[in-house]
Gaussian input, Z-matrix of N, CA and C with variables (Angstrom, degrees):
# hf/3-21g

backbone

0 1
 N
 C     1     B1
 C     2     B2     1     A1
 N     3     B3     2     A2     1     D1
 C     4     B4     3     A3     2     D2
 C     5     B5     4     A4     3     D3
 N     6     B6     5     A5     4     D4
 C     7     B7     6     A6     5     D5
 C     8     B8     7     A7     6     D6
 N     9     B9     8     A8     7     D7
 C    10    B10     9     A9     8     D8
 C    11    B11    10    A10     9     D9
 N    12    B12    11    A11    10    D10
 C    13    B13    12    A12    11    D11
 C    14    B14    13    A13    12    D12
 N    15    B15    14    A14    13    D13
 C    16    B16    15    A15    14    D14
 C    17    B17    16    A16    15    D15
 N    18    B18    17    A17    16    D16
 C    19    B19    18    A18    17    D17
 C    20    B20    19    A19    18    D18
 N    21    B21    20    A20    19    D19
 C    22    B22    21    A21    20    D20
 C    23    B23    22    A22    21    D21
 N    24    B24    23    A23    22    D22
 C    25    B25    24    A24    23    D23
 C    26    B26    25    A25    24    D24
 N    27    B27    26    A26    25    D25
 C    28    B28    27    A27    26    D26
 C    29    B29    28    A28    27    D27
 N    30    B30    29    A29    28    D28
 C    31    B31    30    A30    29    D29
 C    32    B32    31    A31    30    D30
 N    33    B33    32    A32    31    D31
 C    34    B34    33    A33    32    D32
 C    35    B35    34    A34    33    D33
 N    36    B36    35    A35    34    D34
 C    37    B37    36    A36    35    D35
 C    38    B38    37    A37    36    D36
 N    39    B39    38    A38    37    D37
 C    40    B40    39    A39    38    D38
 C    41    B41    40    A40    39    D39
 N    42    B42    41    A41    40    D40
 C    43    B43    42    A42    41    D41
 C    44    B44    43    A43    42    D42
 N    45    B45    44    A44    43    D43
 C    46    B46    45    A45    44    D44
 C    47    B47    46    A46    45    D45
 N    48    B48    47    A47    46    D46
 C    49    B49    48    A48    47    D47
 C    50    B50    49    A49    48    D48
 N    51    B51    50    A50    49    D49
 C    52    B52    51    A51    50    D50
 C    53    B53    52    A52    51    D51
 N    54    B54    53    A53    52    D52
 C    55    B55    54    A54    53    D53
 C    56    B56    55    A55    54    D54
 N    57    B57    56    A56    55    D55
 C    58    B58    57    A57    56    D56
 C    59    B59    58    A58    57    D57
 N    60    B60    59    A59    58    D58
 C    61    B61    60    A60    59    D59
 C    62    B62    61    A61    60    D60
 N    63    B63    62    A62    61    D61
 C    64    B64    63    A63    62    D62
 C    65    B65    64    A64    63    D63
 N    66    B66    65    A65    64    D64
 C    67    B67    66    A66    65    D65
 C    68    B68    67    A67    66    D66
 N    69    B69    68    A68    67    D67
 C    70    B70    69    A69    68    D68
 C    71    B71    70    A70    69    D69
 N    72    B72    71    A71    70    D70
 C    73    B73    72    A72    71    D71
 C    74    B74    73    A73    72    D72
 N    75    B75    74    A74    73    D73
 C    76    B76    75    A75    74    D74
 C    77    B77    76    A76    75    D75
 N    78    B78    77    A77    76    D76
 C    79    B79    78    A78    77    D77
 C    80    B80    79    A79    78    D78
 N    81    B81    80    A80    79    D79
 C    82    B82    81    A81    80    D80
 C    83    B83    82    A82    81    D81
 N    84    B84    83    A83    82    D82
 C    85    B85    84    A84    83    D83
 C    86    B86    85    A85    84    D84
 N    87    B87    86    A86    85    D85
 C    88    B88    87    A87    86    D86
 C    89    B89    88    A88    87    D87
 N    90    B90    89    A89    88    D88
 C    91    B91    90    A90    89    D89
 C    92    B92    91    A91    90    D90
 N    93    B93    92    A92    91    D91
 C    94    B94    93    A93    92    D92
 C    95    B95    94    A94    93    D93
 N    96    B96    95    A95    94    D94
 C    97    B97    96    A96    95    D95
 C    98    B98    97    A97    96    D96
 N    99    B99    98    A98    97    D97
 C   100   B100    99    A99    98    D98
 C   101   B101   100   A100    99    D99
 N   102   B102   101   A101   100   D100
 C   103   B103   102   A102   101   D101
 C   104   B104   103   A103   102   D102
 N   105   B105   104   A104   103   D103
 C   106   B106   105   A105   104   D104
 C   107   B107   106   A106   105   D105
 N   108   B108   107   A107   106   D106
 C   109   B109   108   A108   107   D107
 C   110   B110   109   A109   108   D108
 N   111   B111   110   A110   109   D109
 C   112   B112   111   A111   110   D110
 C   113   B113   112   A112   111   D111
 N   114   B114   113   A113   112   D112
 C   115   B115   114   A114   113   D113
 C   116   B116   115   A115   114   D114
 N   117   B117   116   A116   115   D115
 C   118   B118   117   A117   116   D116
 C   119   B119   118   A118   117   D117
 N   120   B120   119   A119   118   D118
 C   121   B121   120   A120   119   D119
 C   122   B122   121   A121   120   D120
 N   123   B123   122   A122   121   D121
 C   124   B124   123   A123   122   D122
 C   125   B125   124   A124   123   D123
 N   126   B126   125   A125   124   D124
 C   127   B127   126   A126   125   D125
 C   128   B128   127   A127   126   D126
 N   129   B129   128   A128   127   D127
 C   130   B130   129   A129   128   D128
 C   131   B131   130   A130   129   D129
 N   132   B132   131   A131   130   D130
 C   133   B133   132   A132   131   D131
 C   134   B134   133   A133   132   D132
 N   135   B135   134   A134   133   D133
 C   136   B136   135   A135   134   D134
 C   137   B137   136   A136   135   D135
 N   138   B138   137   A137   136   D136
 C   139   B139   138   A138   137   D137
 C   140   B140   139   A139   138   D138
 N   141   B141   140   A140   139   D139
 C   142   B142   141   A141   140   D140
 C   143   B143   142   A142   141   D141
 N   144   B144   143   A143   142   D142
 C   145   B145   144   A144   143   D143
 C   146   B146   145   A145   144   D144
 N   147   B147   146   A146   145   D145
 C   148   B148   147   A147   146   D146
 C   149   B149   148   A148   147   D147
 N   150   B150   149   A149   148   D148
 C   151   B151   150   A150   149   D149
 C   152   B152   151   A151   150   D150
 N   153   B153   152   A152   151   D151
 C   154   B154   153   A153   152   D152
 C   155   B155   154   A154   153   D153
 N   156   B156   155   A155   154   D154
 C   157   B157   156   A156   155   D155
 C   158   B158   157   A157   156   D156
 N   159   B159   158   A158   157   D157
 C   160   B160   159   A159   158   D158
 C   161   B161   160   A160   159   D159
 N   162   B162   161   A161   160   D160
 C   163   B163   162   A162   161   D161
 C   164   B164   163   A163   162   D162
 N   165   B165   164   A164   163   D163
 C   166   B166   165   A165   164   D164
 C   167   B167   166   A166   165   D165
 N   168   B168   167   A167   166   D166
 C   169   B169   168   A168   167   D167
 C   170   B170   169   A169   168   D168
 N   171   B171   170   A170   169   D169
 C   172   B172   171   A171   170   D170
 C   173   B173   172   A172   171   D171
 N   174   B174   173   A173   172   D172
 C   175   B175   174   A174   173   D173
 C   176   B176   175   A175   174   D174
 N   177   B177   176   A176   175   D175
 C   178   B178   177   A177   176   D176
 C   179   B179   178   A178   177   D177
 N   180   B180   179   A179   178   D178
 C   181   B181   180   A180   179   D179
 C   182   B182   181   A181   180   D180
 N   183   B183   182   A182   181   D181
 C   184   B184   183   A183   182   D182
 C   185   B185   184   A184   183   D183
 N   186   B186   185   A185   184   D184
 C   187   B187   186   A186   185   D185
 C   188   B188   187   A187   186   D186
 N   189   B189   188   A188   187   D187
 C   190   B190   189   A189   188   D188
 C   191   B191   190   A190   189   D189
 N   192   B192   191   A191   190   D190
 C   193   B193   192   A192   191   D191
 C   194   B194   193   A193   192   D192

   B1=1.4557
   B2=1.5331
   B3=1.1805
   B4=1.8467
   B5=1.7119
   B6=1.6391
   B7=1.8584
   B8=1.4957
   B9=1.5500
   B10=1.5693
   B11=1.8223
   B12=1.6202
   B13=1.0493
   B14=1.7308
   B15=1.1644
   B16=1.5333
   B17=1.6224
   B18=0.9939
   B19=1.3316
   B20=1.4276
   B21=1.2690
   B22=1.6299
   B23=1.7803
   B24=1.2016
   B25=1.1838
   B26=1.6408
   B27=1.6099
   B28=1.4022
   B29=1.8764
   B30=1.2988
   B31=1.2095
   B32=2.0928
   B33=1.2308
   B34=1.2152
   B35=1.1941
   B36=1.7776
   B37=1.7303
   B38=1.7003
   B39=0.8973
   B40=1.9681
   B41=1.4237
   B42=1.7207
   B43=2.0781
   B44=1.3213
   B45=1.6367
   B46=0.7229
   B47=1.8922
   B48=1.4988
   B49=1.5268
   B50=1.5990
   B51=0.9852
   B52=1.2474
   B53=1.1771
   B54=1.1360
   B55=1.2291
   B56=1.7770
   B57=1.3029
   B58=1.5957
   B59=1.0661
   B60=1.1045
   B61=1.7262
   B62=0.8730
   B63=1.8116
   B64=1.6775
   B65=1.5724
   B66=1.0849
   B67=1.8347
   B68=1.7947
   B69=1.5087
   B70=1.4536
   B71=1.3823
   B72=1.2192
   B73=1.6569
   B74=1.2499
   B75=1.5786
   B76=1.4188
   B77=1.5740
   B78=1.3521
   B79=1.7229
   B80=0.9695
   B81=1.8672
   B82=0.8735
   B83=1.6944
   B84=1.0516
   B85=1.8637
   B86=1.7175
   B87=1.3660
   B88=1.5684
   B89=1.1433
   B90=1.2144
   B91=1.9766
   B92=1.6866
   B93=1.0945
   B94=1.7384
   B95=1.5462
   B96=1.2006
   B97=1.6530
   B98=1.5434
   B99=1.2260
   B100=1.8843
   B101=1.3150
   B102=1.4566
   B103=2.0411
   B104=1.5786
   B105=1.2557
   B106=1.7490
   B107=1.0980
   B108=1.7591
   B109=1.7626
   B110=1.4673
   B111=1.4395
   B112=1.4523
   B113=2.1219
   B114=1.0163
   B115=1.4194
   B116=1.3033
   B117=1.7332
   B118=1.2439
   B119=1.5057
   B120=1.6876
   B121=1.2935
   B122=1.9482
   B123=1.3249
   B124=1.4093
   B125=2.0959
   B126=1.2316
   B127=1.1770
   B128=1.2117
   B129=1.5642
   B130=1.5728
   B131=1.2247
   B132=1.4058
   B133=1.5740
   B134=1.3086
   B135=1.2515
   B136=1.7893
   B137=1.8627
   B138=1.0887
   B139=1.7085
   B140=1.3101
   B141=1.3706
   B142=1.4937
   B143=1.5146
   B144=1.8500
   B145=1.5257
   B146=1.7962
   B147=1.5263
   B148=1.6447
   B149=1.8940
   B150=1.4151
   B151=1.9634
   B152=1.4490
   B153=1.9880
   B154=1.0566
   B155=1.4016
   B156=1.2807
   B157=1.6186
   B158=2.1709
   B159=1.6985
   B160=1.6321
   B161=1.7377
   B162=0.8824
   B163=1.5088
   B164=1.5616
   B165=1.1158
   B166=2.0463
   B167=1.7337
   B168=1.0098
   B169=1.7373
   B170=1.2520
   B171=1.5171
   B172=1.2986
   B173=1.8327
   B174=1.2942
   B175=1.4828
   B176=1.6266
   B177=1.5858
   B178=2.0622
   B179=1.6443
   B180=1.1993
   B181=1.6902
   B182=1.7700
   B183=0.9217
   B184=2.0496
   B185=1.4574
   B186=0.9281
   B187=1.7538
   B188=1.5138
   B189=1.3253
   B190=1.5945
   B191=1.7521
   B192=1.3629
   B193=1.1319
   B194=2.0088
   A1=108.51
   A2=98.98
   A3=102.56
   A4=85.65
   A5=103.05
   A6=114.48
   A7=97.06
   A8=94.32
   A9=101.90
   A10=95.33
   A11=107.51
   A12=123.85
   A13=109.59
   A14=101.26
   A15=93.99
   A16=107.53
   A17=136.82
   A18=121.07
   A19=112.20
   A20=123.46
   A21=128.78
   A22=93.57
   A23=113.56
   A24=107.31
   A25=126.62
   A26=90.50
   A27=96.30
   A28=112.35
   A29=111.29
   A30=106.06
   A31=110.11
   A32=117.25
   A33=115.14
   A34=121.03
   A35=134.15
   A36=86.80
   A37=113.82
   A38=115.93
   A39=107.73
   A40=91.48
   A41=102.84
   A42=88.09
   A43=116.52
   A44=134.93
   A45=140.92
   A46=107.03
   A47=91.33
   A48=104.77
   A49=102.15
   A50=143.59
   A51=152.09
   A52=116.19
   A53=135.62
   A54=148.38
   A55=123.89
   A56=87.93
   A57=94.05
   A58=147.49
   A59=103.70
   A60=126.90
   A61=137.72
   A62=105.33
   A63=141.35
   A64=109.16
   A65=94.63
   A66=123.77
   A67=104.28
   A68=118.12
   A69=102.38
   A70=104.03
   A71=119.74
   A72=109.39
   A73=118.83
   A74=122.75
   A75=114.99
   A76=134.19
   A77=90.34
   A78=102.35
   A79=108.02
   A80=128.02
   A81=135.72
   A82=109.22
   A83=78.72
   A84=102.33
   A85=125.43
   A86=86.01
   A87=86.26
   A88=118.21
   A89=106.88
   A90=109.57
   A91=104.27
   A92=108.29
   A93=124.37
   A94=87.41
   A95=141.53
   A96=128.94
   A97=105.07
   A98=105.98
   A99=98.11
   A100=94.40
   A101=99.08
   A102=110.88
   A103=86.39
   A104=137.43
   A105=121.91
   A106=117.40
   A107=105.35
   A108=126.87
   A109=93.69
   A110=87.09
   A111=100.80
   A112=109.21
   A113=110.40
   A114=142.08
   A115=97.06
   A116=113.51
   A117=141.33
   A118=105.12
   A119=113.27
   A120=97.87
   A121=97.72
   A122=110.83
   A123=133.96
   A124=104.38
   A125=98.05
   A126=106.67
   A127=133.51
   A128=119.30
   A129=120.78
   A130=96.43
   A131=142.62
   A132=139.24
   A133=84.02
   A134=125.08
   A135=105.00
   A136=120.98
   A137=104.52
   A138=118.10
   A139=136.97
   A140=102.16
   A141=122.35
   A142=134.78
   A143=102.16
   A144=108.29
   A145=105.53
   A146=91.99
   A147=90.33
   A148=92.78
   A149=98.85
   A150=107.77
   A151=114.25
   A152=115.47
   A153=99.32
   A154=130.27
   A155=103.89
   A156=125.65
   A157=100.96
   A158=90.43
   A159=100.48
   A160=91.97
   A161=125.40
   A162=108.31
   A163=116.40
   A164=90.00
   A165=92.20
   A166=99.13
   A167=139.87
   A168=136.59
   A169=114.27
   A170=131.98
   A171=105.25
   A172=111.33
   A173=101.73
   A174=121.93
   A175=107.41
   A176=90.15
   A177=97.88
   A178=102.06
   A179=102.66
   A180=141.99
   A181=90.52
   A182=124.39
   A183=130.87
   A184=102.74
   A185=80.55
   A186=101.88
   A187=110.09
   A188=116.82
   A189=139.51
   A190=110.50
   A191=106.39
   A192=115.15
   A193=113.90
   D1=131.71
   D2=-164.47
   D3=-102.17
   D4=145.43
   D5=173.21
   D6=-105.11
   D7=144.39
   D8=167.75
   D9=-71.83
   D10=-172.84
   D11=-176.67
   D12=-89.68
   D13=-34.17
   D14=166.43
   D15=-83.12
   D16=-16.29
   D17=170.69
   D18=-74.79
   D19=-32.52
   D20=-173.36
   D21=-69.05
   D22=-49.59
   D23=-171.28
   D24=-57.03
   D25=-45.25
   D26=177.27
   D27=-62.31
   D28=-33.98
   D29=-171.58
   D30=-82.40
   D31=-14.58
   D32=145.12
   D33=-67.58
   D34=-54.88
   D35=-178.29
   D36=-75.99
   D37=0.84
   D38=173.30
   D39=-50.60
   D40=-48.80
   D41=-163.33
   D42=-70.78
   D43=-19.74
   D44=-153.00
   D45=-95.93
   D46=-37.60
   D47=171.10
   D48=-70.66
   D49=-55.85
   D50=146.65
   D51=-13.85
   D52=-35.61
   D53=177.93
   D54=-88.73
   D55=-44.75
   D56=149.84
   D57=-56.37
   D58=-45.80
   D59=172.01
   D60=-52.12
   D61=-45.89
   D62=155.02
   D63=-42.85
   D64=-67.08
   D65=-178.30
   D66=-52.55
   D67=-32.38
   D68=176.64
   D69=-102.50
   D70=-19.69
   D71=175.49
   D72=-78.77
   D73=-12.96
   D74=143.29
   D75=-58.85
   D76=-32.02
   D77=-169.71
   D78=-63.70
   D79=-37.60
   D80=-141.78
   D81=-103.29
   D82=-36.17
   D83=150.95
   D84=-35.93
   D85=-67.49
   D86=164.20
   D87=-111.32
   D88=37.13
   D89=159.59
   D90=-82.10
   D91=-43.04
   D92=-164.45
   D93=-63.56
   D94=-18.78
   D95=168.87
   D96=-98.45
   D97=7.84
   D98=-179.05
   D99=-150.23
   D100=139.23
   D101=179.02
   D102=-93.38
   D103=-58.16
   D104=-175.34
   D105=-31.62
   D106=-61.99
   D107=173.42
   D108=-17.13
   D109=-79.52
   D110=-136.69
   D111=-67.47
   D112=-3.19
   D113=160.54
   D114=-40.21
   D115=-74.83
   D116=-144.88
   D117=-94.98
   D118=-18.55
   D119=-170.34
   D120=-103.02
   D121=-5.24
   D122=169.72
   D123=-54.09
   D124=-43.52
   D125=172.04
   D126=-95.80
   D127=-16.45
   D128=164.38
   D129=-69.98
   D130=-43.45
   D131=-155.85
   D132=-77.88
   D133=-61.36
   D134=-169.23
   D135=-65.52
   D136=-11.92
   D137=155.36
   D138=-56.07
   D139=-62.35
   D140=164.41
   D141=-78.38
   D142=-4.24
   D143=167.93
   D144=-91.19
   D145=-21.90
   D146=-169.70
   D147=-66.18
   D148=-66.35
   D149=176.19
   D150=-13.92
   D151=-58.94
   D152=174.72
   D153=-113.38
   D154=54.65
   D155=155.16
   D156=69.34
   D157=49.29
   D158=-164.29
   D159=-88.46
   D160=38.63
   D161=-158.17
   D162=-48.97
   D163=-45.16
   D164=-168.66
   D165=-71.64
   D166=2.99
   D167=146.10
   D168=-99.04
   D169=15.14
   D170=149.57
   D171=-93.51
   D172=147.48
   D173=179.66
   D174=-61.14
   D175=127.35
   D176=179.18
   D177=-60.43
   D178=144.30
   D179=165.79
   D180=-36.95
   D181=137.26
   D182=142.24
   D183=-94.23
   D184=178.90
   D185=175.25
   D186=-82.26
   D187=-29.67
   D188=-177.78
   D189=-59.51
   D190=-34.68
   D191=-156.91
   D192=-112.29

């Protein structure tokens, strides 16, 4: 079965989003045994929602920040 090019595509970012996801629910995993971790993994998740166009899960701006 031959894929068009928009089908190949679409089914790469599934894997790629897929891949992410995996990758922060580990992180996040062992963030809960580390306050730095979890610092750092506070900010890959807000990285990788911006990457894939997550907007309404990234966390509003303060004034603080």
């Amino acid at each position: 079965m031959m894929m068009t090019s928009a089908q190949f595509d679409r089914l790469r970012n599934l894997l790629i989003d897929t891949a992410v996801t995996a990758s922060l629910i580990e992180l996040e995993a062992l963030a809960d045994k580390n306050d730095q971790l979890a610092e750092w993994a506070e900010h890959v998740r807000v990285n990788c929602a911006a990457l894939m166009g997550l907007s309404s899960d990234l966390p509003e701006a303060t004034d603080g920040e």
